[in-house]
Residue frames relative to the residue before (quaternion, step in Angstrom):
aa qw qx qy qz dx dy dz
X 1.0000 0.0000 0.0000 0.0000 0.00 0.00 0.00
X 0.2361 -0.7391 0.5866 0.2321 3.62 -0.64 0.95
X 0.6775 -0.5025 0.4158 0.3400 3.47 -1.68 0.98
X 0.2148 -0.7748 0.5418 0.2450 3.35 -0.77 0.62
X 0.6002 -0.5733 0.3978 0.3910 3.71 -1.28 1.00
X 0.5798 -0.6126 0.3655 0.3935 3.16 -1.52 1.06
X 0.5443 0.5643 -0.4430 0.4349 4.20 0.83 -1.00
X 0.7590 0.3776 -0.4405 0.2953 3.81 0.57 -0.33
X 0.6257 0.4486 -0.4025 0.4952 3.60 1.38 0.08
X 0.5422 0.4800 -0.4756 0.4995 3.40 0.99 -0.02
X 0.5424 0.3976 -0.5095 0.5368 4.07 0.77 -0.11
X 0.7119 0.4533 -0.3629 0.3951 3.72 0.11 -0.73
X 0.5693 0.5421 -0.3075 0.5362 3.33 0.63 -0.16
X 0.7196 0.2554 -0.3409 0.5484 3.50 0.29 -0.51
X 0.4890 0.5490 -0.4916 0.4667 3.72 0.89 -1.47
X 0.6655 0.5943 -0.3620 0.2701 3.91 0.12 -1.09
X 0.4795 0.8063 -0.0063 0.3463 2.87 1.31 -1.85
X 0.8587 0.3311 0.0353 0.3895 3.18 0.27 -2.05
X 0.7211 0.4396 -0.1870 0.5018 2.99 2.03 -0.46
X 0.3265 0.6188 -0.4186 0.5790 2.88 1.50 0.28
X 0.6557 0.2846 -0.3940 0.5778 3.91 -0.11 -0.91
X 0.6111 0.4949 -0.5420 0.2966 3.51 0.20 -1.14
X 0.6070 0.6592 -0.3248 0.3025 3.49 0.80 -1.53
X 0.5316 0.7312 -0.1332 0.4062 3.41 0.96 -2.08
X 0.7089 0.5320 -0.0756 0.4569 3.05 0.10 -2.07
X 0.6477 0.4743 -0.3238 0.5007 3.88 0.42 -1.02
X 0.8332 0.4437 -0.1783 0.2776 3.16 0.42 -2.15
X 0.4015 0.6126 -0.3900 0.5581 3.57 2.00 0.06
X 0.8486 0.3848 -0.2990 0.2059 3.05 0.27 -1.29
X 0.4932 0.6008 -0.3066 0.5494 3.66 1.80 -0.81
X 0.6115 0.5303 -0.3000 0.5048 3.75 0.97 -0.06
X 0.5084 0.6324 -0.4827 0.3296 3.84 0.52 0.19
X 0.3263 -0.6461 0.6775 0.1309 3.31 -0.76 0.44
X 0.5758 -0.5479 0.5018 0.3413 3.23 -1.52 0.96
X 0.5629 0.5973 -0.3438 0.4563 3.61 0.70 -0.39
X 0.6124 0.5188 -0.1715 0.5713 3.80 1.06 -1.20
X 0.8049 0.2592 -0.2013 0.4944 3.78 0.48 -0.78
X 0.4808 0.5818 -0.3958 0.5231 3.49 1.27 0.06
X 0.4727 0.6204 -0.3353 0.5285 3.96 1.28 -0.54
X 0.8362 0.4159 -0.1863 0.3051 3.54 0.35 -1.46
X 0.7947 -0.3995 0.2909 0.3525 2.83 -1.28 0.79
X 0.4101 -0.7791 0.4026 0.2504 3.93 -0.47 0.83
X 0.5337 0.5491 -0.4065 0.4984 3.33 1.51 0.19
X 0.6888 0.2431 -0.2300 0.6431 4.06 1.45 -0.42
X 0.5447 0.3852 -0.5893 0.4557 3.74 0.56 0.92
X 0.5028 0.6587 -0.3552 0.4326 3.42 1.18 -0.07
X 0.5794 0.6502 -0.0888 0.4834 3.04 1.16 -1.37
X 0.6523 0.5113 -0.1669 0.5340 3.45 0.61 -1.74
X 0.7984 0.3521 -0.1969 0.4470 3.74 0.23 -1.57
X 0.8054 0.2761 -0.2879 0.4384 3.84 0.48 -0.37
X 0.4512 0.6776 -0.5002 0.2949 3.23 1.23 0.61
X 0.1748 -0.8799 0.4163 0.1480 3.83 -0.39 0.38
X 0.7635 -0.5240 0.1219 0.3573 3.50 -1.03 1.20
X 0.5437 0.6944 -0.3394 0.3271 3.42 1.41 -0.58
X 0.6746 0.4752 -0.2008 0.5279 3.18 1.10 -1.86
X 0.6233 0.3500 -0.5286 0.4578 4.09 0.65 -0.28
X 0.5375 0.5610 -0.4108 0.4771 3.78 0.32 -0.31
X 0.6611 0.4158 -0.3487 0.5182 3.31 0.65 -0.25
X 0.6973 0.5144 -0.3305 0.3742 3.40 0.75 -1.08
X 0.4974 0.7344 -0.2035 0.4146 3.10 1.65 -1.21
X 0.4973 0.7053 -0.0607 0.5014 3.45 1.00 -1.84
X 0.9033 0.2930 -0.1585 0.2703 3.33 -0.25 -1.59
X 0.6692 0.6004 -0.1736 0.4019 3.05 1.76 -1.42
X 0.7172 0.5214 -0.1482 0.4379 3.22 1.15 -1.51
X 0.6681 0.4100 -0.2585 0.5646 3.40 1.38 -0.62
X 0.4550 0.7585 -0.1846 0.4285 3.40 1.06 -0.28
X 0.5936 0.2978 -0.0774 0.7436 3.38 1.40 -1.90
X 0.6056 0.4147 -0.4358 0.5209 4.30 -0.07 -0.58
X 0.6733 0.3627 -0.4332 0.4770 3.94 -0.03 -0.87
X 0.7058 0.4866 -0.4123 0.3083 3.70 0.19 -1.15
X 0.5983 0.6613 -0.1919 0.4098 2.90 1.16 -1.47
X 0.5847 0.4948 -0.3006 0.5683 4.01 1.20 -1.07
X 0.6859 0.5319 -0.3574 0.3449 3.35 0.32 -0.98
X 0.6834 0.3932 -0.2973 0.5384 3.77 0.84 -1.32
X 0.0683 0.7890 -0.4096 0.4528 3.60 1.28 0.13
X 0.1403 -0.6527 0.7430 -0.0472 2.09 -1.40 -2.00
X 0.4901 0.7641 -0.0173 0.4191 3.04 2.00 -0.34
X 0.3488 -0.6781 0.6049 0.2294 3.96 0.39 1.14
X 0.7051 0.3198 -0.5066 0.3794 3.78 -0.13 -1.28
X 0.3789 0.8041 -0.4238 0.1738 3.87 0.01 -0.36
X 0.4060 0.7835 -0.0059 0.4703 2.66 2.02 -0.96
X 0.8192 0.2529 0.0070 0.5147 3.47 0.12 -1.73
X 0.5088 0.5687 -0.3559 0.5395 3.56 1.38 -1.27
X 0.6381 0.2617 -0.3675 0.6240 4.30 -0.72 -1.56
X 0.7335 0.2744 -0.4982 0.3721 4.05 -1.20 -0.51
X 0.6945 0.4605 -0.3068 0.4598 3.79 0.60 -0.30
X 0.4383 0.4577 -0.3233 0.7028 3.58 1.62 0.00
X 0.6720 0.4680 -0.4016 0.4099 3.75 -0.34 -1.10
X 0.7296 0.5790 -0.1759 0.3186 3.64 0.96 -1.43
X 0.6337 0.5388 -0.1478 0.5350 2.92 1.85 -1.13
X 0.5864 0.2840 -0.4334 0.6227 3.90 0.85 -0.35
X 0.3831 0.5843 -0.6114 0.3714 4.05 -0.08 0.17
X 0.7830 0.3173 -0.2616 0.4666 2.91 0.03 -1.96
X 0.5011 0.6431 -0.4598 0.3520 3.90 0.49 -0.66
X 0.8297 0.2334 -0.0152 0.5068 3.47 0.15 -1.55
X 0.6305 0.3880 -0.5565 0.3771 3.25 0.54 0.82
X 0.6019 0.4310 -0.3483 0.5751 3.32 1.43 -0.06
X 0.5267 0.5166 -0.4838 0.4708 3.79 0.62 0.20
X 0.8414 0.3987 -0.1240 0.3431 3.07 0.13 -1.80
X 0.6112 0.5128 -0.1633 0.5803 3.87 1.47 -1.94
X 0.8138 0.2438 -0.2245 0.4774 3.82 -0.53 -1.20
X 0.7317 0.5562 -0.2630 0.2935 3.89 0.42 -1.15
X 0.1756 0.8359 -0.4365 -0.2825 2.69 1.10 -2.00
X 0.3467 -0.8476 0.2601 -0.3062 2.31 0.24 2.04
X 0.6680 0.3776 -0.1468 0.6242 3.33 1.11 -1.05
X 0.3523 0.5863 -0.3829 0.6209 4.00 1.74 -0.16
X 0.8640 0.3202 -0.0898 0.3781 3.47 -0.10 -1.71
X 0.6878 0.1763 -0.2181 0.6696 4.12 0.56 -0.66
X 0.5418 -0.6508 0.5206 0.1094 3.53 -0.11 0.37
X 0.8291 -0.2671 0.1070 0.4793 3.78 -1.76 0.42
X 0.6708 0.5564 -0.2495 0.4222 3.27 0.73 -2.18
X 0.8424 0.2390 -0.2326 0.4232 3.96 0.16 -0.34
X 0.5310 0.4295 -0.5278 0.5050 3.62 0.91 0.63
X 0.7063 0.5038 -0.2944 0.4007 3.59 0.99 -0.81
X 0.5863 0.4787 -0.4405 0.4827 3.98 1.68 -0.27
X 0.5389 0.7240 -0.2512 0.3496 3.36 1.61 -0.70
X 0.6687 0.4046 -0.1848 0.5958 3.08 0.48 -1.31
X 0.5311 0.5103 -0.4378 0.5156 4.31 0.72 -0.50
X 0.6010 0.5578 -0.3707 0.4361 3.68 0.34 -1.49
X 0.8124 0.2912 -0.2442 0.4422 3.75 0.09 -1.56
X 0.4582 0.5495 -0.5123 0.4751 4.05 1.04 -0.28
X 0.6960 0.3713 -0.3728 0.4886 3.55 0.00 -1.33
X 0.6845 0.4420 -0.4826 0.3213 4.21 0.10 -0.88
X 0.6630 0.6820 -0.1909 0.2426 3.15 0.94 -0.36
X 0.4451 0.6147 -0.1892 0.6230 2.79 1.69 -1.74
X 0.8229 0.3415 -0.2481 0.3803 3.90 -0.02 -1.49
X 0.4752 0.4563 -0.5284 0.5355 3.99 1.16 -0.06
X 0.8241 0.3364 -0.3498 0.2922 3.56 0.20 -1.22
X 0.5935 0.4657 -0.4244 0.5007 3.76 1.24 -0.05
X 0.4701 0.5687 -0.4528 0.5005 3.82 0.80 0.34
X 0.5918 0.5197 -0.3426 0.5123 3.93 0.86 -1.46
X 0.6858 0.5046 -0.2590 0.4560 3.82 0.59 -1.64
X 0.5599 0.5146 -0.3490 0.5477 4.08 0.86 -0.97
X 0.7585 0.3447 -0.2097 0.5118 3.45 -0.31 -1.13
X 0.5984 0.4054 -0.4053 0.5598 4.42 0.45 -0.53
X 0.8467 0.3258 -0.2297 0.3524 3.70 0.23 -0.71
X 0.5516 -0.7094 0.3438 0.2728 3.21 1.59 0.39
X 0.6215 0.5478 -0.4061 0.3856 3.48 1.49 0.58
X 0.5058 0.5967 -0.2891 0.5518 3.34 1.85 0.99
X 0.0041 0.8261 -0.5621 -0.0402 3.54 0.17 0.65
């Protein structure tokens, strides 16, 4: 296995990072109380109520695999690989029910298609820096 450069563990590290809040971020959100989403704004209690168990599984999905892939990567870790493409899969299913069944980008506005569409850039970037880890032999 060849040493991986130091800028790729400093990407894993954050990549690691970011899923973590991602992670955070979920475990807040599965925590609302009908009382808590009754507060929000009636354009994201909408959101909340027509959102269906699949698309949280997904969210679920994305984050947790997300933090394990990042996590493989600072590793060192080939599975890294299957995990982020099993994330990547999981914000699909998210944003196709947010954005396709919900309409979503109607309901949460500019600011949450544009963290969205970041989320899947970055899942990407980290499948395609996993393909590059594992081609350069600094994935085992």
């Amino acid at each position: 296995m060849s040493k991986s450069p130091l800028w790729f563990k400093v990407v894993a590290v954050v990549a690691l990072l970011w899923n973590l809040i991602g992670c955070l971020a979920f475990a807040s959100d599965i925590r609302l109380t009908p009382e808590d989403i009754a507060k929000l704004p009636d354009a994201q209690q909408a959101l909340y109520n027509s959102r269906p168990s699949w698309a949280v599984a997904g969210t679920a999905v994305a984050v947790i695999a997300g933090a394990l892939g990042s996590l493989a990567l600072l590793l060192g870790k080939k599975w890294a690989l299957p995990v982020l493409i099993a994330s990547l899969i999981g914000i699909v299913v998210q944003d196709c029910a947010m954005f396709i069944l919900a309409d979503g980008a109607a309901l949460a506005g500019t600011t949450a298609v544009v963290l969205q569409a970041l989320v899947l850039l970055i899942a990407i970037a980290l499948v395609l820096l996993s393909r590059k880890g594992i081609a350069r032999s600094w994935l085992k």
